[in-house]
C-alpha positions in Angstrom: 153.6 109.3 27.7 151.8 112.1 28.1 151.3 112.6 23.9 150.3 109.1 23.9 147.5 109.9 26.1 146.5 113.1 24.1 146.7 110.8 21.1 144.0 108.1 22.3 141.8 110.7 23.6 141.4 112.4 20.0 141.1 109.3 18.6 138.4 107.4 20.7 137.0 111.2 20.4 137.1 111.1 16.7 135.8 107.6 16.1 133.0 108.3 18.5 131.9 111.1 16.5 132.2 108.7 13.5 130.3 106.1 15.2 126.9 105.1 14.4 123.9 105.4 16.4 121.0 103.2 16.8 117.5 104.5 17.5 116.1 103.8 20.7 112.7 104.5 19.3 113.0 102.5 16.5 109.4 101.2 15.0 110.4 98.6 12.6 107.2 97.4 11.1 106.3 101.2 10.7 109.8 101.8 9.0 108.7 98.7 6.8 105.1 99.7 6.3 106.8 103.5 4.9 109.1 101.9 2.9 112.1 103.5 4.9 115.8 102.6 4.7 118.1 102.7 7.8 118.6 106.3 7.6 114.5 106.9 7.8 114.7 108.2 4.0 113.3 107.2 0.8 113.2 107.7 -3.1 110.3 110.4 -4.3 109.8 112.2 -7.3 109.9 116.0 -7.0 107.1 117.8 -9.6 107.3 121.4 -10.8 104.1 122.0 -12.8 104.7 125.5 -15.0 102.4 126.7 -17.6 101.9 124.4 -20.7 102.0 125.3 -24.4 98.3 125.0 -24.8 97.3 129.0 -25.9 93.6 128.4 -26.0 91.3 130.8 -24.7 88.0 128.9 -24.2 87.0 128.6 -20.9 84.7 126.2 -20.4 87.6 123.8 -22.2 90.2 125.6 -19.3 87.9 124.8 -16.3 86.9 121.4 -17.0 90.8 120.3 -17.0 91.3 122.1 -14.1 88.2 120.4 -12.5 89.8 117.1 -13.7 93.1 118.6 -12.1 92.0 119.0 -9.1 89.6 115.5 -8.8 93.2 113.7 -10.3 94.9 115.3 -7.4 92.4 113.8 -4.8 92.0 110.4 -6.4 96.1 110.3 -6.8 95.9 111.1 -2.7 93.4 108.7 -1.6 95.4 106.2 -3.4 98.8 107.2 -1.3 100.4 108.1 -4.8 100.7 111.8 -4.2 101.7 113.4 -0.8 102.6 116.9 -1.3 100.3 119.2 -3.8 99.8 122.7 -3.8 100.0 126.2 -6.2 102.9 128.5 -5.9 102.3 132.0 -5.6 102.9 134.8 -8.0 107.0 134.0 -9.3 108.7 134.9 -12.0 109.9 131.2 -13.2 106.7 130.4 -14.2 106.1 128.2 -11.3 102.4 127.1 -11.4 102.4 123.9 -8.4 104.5 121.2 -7.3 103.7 117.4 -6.6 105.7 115.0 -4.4 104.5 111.4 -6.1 105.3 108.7 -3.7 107.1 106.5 -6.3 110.8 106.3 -6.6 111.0 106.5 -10.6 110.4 109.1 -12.8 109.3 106.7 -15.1 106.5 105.6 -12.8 105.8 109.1 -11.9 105.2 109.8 -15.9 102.5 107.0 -16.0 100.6 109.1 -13.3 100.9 112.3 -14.7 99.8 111.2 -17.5 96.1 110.8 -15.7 96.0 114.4 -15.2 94.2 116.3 -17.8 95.5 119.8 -17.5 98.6 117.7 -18.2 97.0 115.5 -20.8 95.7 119.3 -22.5 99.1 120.9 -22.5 97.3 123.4 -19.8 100.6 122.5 -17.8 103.8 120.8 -18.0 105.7 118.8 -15.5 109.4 118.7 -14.8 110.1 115.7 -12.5 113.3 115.3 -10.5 114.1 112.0 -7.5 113.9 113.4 -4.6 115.4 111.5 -1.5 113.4 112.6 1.6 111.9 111.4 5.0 110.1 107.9 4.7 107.4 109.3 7.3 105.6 112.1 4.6 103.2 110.1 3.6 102.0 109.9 7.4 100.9 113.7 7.6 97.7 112.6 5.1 95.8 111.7 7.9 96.4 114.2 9.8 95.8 116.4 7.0 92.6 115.3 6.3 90.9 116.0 9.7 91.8 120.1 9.8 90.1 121.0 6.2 86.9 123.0 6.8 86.0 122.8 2.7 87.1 121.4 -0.5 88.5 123.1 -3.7 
């Protein structure tokens, strides 16, 4: 009796551990509005910009596609299309930036890439990856956008 007892302890243990939880905090219509699945996750695609295969030299050709770069990066934000950009530091993989587009294919994350003219120029090249992460980073844009003092 007493190992029958032991037995339906572990198991109600167990299957409590295996049981799901619902979220008392649930906001549905945001959840809808961020595109969110019942786990709070979506589909992304992951961007490692490295150097391109472009060798010029000529400057003023160098700084007007990085000008473009950086007005594609804004426009691409404004639009809710990308949500993560930034420059790595000094690395030795030739890491230049990374992107998280907020579309779920690489295909689609192709056709905005191809908008970018440092891109366009061979300045840099893009290896994209689906990414699976939280449904709410699109969410820190506007928070983002009230602690910059100036504008690259």
């Amino acid at each position: 009796m007493k190992s029958l007892a032991i037995f339906f302890f572990l198991f109600s243990t167990t299957t409590a551990l295996w049981a799901q939880t619902t979220n008392p905090r649930l906001d549905t219509a945001l959840a809808t509005q961020l595109g969110a699945d019942e786990y709070g996750m979506k589909m992304y695609v992951f961007v490692i910009l490295k150097s391109g295969n472009n060798p010029t030299t000529d400057r003023s050709f160098i700084d007007s596609c990085f000008t473009g770069h950086l007005a594609n990066i804004r426009r691409l934000a404004a639009s809710n299309q990308l949500i993560v950009a930034g420059p790595f530091g000094e690395n030795d993989s030739d890491f230049r930036g990374l992107f998280i587009l907020n579309v779920p294919t690489p295909e689609e994350a192709e056709q905005l890439l191809e908008t970018d003219p440092a891109i366009k120029a061979a300045l840099l090249k893009a290896e994209l990856y689906p990414w699976y992460g939280s449904a709410a980073l699109p969410a820190y844009l506007e928070v983002h956008d009230k602690i910059w003092k100036s504008n690259p």
